[in-house]
Every structure is written in structure tokens, then in C-alpha cells.
N, C-alpha and C positions, 0 to 999 in steps of 0.2 A: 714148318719153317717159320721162324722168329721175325718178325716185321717190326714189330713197335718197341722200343726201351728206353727203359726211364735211369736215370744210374743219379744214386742219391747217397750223400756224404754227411757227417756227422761230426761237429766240432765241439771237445770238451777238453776243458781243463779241469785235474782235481785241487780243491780246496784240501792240501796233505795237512796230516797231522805233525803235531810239535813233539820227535822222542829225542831226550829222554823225556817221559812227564814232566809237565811242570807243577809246582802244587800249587795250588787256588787261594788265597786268601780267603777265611771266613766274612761275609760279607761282598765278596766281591760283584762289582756291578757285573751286567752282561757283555759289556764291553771289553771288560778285564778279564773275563771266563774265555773269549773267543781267544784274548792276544795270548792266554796259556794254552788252549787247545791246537791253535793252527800257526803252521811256522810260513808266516807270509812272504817271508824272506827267502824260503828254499821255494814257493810256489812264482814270485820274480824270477829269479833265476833260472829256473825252469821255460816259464812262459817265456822269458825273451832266446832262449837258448831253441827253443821249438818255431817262433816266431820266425829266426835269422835262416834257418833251412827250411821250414813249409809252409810258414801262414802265410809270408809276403809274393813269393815267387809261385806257391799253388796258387793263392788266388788272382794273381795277375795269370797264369796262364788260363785259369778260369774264365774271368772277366775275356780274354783274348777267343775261347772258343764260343763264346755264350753270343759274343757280338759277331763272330760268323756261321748261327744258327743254329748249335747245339743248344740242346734245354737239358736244367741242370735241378737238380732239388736237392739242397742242403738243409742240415738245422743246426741249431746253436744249443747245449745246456748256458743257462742263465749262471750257472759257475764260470766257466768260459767267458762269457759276456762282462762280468763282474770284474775279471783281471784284467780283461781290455781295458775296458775304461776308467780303470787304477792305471794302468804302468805304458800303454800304447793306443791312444786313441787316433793317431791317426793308420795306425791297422784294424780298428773299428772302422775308421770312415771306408777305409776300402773291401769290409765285407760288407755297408751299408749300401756300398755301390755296384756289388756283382749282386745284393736280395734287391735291386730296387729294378735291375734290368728286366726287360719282359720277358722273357726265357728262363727266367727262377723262380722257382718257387720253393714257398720258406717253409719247412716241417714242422713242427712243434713239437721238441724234445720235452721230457720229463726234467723239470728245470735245475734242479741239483746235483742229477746222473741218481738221485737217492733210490734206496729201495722202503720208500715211504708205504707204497703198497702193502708190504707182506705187514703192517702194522697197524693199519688206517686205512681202509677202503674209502671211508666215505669222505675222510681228509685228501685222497689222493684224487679223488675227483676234482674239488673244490680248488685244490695245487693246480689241475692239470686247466682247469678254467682261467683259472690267474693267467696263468701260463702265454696263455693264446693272448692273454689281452696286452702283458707286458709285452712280449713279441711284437705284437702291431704299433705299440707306441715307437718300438725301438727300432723297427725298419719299415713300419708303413705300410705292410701287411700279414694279414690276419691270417694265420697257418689252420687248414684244414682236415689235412692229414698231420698223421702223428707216431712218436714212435718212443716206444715208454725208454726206462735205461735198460741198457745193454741189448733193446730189441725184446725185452721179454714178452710174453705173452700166453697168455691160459684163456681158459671159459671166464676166469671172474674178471681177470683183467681188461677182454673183450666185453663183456658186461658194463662194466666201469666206464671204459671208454665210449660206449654208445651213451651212456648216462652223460656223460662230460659235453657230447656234441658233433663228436667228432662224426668228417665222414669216411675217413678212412685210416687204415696203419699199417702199417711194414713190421714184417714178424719175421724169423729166419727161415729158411725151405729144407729144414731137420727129415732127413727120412724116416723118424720115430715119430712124427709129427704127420706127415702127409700119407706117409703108406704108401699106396699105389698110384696116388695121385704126384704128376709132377707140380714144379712151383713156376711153368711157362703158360698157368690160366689165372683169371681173378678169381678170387673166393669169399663167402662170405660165411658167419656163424649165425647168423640170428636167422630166426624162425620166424618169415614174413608170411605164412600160411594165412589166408582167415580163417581162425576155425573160432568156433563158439566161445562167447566170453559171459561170465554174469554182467548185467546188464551195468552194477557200481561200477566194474573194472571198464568197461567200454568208455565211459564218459569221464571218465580221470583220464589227463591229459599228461604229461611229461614235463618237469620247468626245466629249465636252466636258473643256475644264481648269475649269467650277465645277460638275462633277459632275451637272446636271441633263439629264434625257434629251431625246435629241434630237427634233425634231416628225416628225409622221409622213409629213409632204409637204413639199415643197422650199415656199422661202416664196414665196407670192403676191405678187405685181407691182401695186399701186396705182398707174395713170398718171395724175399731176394733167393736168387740162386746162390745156392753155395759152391757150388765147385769154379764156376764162370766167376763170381768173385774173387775167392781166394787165389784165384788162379794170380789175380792181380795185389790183390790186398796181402797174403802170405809169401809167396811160391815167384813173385816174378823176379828177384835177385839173389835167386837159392841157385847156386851155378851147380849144384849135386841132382834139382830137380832133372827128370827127361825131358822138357821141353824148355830148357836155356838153352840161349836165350829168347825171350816172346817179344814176335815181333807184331807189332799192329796189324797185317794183312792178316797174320796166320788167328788173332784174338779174333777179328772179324769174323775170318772165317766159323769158327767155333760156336760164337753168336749165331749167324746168318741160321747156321744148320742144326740148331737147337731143336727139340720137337717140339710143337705148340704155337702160340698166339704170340704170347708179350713177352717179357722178362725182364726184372728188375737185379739192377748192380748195384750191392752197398758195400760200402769202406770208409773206414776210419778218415778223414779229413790227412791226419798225420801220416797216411802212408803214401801220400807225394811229397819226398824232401829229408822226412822223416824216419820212417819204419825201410824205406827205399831211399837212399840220398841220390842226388842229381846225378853224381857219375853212374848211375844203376843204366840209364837211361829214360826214365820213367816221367819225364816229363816229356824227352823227345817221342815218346810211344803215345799218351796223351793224347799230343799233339797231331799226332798222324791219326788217329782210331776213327774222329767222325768221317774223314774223307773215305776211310776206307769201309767201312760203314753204310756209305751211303751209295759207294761202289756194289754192292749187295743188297742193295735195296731194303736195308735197315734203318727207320727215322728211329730219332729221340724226341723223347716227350717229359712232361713233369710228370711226378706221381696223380697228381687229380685229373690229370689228360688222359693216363693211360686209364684212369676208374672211367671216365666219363666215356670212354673209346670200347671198351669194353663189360661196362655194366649187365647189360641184358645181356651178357654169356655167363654170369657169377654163377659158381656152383659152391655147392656148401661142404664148408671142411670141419670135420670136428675139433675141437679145440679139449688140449687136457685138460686134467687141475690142477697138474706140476708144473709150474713156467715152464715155456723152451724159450733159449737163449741164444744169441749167434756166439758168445762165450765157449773156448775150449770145445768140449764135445756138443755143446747144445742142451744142456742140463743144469738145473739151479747149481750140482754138486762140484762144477768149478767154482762158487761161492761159499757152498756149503761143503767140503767135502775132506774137511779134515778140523781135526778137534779144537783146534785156535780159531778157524772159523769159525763155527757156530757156538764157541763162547764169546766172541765179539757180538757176533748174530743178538744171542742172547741179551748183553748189553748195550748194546744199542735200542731195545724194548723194555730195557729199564729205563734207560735215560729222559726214551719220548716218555713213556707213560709217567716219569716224576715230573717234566713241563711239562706235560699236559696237567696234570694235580697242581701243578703253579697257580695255571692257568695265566702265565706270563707269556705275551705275545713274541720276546724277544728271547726266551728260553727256550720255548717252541720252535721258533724258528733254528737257534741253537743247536736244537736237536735235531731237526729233520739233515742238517747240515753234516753230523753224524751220523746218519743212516746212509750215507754215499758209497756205493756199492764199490770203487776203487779201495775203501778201507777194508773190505772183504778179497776183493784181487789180489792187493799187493801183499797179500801172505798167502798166496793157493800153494804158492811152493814147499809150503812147511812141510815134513815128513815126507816129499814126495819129489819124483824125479820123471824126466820125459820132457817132449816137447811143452805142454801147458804150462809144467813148472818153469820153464825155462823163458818162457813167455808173460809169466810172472813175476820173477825175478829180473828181467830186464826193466819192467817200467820200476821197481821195487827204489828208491832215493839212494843214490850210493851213499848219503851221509850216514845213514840207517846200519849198512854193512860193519859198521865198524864196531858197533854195537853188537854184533854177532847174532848170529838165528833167533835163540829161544832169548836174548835180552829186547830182542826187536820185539818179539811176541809178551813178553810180560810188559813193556812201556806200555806199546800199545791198548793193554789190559788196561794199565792204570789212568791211560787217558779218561777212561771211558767213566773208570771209578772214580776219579778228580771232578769226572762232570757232575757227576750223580750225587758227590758230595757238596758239593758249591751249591746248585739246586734247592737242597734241603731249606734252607734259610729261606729260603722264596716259598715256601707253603704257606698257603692263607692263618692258617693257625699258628705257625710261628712267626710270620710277619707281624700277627695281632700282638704279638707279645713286646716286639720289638719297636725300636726310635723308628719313625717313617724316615723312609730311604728317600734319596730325589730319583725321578723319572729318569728314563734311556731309552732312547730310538734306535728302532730296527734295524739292521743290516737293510731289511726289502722296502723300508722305510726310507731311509739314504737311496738307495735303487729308485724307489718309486717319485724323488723329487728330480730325481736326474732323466728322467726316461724321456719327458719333451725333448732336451736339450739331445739327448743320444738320437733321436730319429734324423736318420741321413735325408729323406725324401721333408721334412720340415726346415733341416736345414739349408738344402737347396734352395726351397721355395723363397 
């Protein structure tokens, strides 16, 4: 029987692409590459249109349960974060004041939603350190568990993330994944055995690049439940489902009588308001769940309460070397799984690897901003039909539609090609050739002089 639960939400906004392509002037700075890559204007629109039905009224009923002693664990992508504090900062201030309350705790998402990983391990570490540190500037604390995009997770990405710091992560509870084991225990991958080392490997130590030391155990594996989830996140305003409509008592119940220890609930931030609008009832269900909850003798905790609550029971889960995903079926192959995918796939490891041969910090970053795994989503639909597609084609830009399937799918192409080509000119050897350009600062450069000013618990002070 379930006693302890953590239930942790996720806020992203995508940085969408600009179709038709636009083409790039030869020469153009970094600055002028992004305003033809990304249509900032359909990513406004957007934000305040998701803002007006879930950021504001989820997170006040947030803030409302959190201060009658629900514990709550959210994270932010730094994409998200970036469009606040362009077009609505004071709905920044009020998620700065649900991460600053003592009953939250802040996750530390993979800051672009990118799939930087599958391209740059050792980059996506060094990303994922950043990460933590911005986080703590911008709400005044420092995120210790973590949860890559879309939830993925494998052996290397597990790896990774013990290399980054962390001490723990939320991965999805896939039954191709766990096997026999449920996702209502803690679990860990790494191999804490002593066993025999050559004496070099003993005495090498482990750094971190922000100098803080490393944990003393590989980080623990939080499986959200998938079916108790979606139950909530998919299924609660499907009036076709068998169990419309779900009432709090009956969700409780469900919870209570779970088999095992703990369990973790995750959902999209967007499915109060959003994905579910308020006549669904789901905010009045919300609102009832802890009392009934506690009716059954069910607490909530954060994600690092429920590791710390249960550590000395971790048992060890294997990890693949395919991601699993909380995406579609739980497989890269809602990313990857049809032919316009994985030619974007493709070039988008063009684009890093030419900034990277830049070796321009603002092309770089240009590019990681292009590996955003939403650029891979919003076309799953192509050649394909079903629920996922269907699920795909929903977030898909209506401006886009009008364009038609496969002209969606060739823009798109050429965004990619437009970057690749602009790039060029910025190679050390044809820069040598060329009049010196003048300097251009970062996108995370602009971020990083704003970050004081964005910290809510600095503001206060």
C-alpha cells in the first residue's frame, strides 16, 4: 500500500521555427541568423494564449495547495523561462513565489528541452551544470534532482548525469524498461559494490566544472507511474474513457491501494487549463485530491524527500542503451520514427558539428537551440495516423497547416539548410580571408546579465 508521493510538473515552452524558410544573408551576424530561424511572434502568441488558461490560474491553485501543506516539485526548461521574461514577467514573479515557498522543490530540467545528448555527451554534461547554476540565480535554489527532455533516459544518460552531480532523476515506469519490477520502489544504476580497483583508478577523484563535490551515491531513479499519471495527464476529460468522470475520492483511492512503498505523478505543467480547460473540472479535482489523500493515509513529499525517505531500500534497475521516453509509446521512435524525422535528426548534427568548427560561442549556442526535440514532435504525424499522431499534430502551429504536410516538411528542411549555410562564413579559415566582423553577444549572455534581477527570493530581500 502507497504511503508516500511526490507529484512533479514540468514547464516548457518551445522556441518554434520560422516556415516558410527564410534565407539568411551572406554574412549575416548571429543575431540576424536567429530572427530568420525562429518566428518570435507565433512563440508570443502562443505563450500568452497558454498563459491566459494555465500558467496563471494553475499556479495560483498551486501556490493555494502548497500553503495548505501539499509538497509540490516542478522544473522550468530555460526556453520557457526566456519567454517569460521577454513578454510576462510578472507571471515569472508568481512562479518565483510558488519555487521559493518551503514545500517546493525546483527540478532541474535539460535547459532548451534539446536533444543535445544524442550529439555531445560531454557538452551535455557541462549544459546540464550550467543549468543548475542558472536555476539558482533565477529562483534561489539550486536543483538537485533532474529530469533530461522529454524524461529520457538510458545507461549513458544515467552516466552522464552522475558525472554532472546530480543526485537523483525521474525517468518514465515503461514496462520495457522495468520488466517485473514495479515503478512504486526507488532505484538506482550504478554499481556501488567495493570491489577491487587498480590502485591509479582508487585515487582519482571525480571534479565537477562548479567545483561542488560530488554525491556520495550514484543518483537515484524516481519511476513516475504511468498509468496513475496519465490517468490524469491524458484520460481525465476523455468522456469515451470507462472511468468518466474521475473524481478525487475515487483518484485517491487508486493511489492509496497501489502495490509498494512510494510513487511518483508526472504531467506536463499545461494539462491544468490547457490540455484539460477548466470546465473539464480539473482544477476543482486538484483541489480536493490532498484532503482526500490524506483521508488514506497518503503524504506528499518532494522528489529529494521521497529519495532521502527511501534511500537504504534502492534497488538496482537496468538501464538500456535506447533512451525510454514518457513520449507516445516510451521509445526514441516517437522522435525518430519516420523518414522526415530522422533527416531533420540528421541535420540538426550537421548544423551543431559546423558551430562547433566555428567554434563561435553564439553559433553554438544557435545550434543547440536547433536540437530542440519539439522540432522532432511536431512532425511525428507525418505518414502516420493514431493516437500519437494525433497528439502531434495538435501541438503542430496552425499557421503551419496552411502550408500543407510535405511543404511543412521541406521548410522545415530548409531551415535547417539556411543555418548550415549562414555558418559557413564563420569558419576560422574563411573568416581569415575575410574584413573582421564586429563582435555579437549571446542569447545566454543577455540571460546571464539578467539572472540577478530575475531571482524572486533577491528581490524580496
Amino acid at each position: 500500500m502507497v504511503k508516500d508521493l511526490a507529484v512533479y510538473t514540468v514547464v516548457h515552452q518551445p522556441r518554434r521555427l520560422k516556415l516558410p524558410a527564410q534565407p539568411i544573408p551572406r554574412g549575416a551576424t548571429p543575431e540576424e541568423i536567429a530572427h530568420c530561424l525562429f518566428d518570435e511572434r507565433m512563440n508570443e502568441r502562443y505563450f500568452r494564449k497558454v498563459a491566459q488558461y494555465s500558467y496563471y490560474p494553475a499556479t495560483q491553485m498551486f501556490l493555494d495547495l502548497v500553503r495548505k501543506g501539499m509538497k509540490l516539485s516542478i522544473g522550468f526548461s530555460l526556453s520557457f523561462i526566456r519567454q517569460a521574461a521577454a513578454w510576462d514577467e510578472t507571471l515569472l514573479d508568481l512562479f518565483r513565489e510558488l519555487v521559493a515557498h518551503e514545500n517546493v522543490e525546483l527540478i532541474g530540467v535539460e535547459p532548451y528541452h534539446s536533444f543535445l545528448f544524442l550529439f555531445d555527451m560531454p557538452a551535455f554534461v557541462t549544459w546540464m551544470q550550467e543549468m543548475a547554476s542558472d536555476l539558482e540565480l533565477i529562483f534561489g535554489k539550486r536543483p538537485v534532482v533532474t529530469d533530461t527532455t522529454e524524461m529520457c533516459m538510458s545507461a549513458t544518460l544515467y552516466n552522464a548525469l552522475d558525472q554532472a552531480g546530480f543526485q537523483g532523476a525521474v525517468m518514465d515506469g515503461r514496462p520495457w524498461v522495468m520488466g517485473w519490477r514495479e515503478s512504486t520502489h526507488l532505484y538506482h544504476n550504478g554499481d556501488e559494490a567495493p570491489y577491487a580497483l587498480p590502485l591509479e583508478v582508487k585515487r582519482r577523484r571525480p571534479t565537477r566544472k562548479d567545483g561542488l563535490e560530488m554525491p556520495s551515491h550514484s543518483p537515484y531513479l524516481l519511476t513516475r507511474h504511468l498509468e496513475l499519471s496519465d490517468d490524469v495527464g491524458y484520460r481525465f476529460s476523455n468522456q469515451s474513457w470507462d472511468s468518466y468522470p474521475l473524481y478525487a475520492d475515487t483518484y485517491a483511492n487508486w493511489i492509496s491501494q497501489a502495490r509498494g512503498e512510494m510513487l511518483l505523478l508526472g504531467w506536463d505543467f499545461e494539462t491544468f487549463g490547457e490540455h484539460h480547460r477548466q470546465d473539464s473540472g480539473i482544477f476543482d479535482f486538484m483541489r480536493s485530491l490532498p484532503d482526500e489523500l490524506r483521508h488514506r493515509g497518503v503524504d506528499t513529499y518532494t522528489a529529494s524527500q521521497l529519495i532521502a525517505r527511501h534511500q537504504q531500500q534502492s534497488h538496482y534497475l537496468p538501464l538500456p542503451v535506447y533512451p525510454t521516453t514518457w513520449a507516445g509509446s516510451g521509445g526514441m521512435e516517437f522522435f525518430l520514427g519516420n523518414d522526415a524525422q530522422k533527416t531533420i535528426l540528421q541535420l540538426m548534427g550537421y548544423v551543431y558539428g559546423m558551430a562547433q568548427l566555428s567554434n563561435h560561442e553564439d553559433l553554438i549556442d544557435l545550434a543547440i537551440w536547433l536540437t530542440q526535440s519539439d522540432n522532432l514532435h511536431l512532425i511525428q504525424w507525418y505518414g502516420r495516423s493514431g493516437p500519437e499522431a494525433e497528439v502531434s499534430a495538435y501541438f503542430t502551429p496552425s499557421e503551419w497547416w496552411a502550408l500543407g504536410p510535405n511543404r511543412v516538411i521541406y521548410e522545415q528542411q530548409q531551415v535547417y539548410i539556411n543555418a548550415l549555410r549562414a555558418m559557413e562564413s564563420y569558419l576560422p579559415a574563411r573568416q581569415w580571408r575575410q574584413p573582421e566582423r564586429k563582435g555579437t553577444r549571446r542569447s545566454r549572455e543577455f540571460m546571464a546579465e539578467r539572472l540577478p534581477e530575475l531571482s524572486y527570493v533577491a528581490r524580496r530581500a
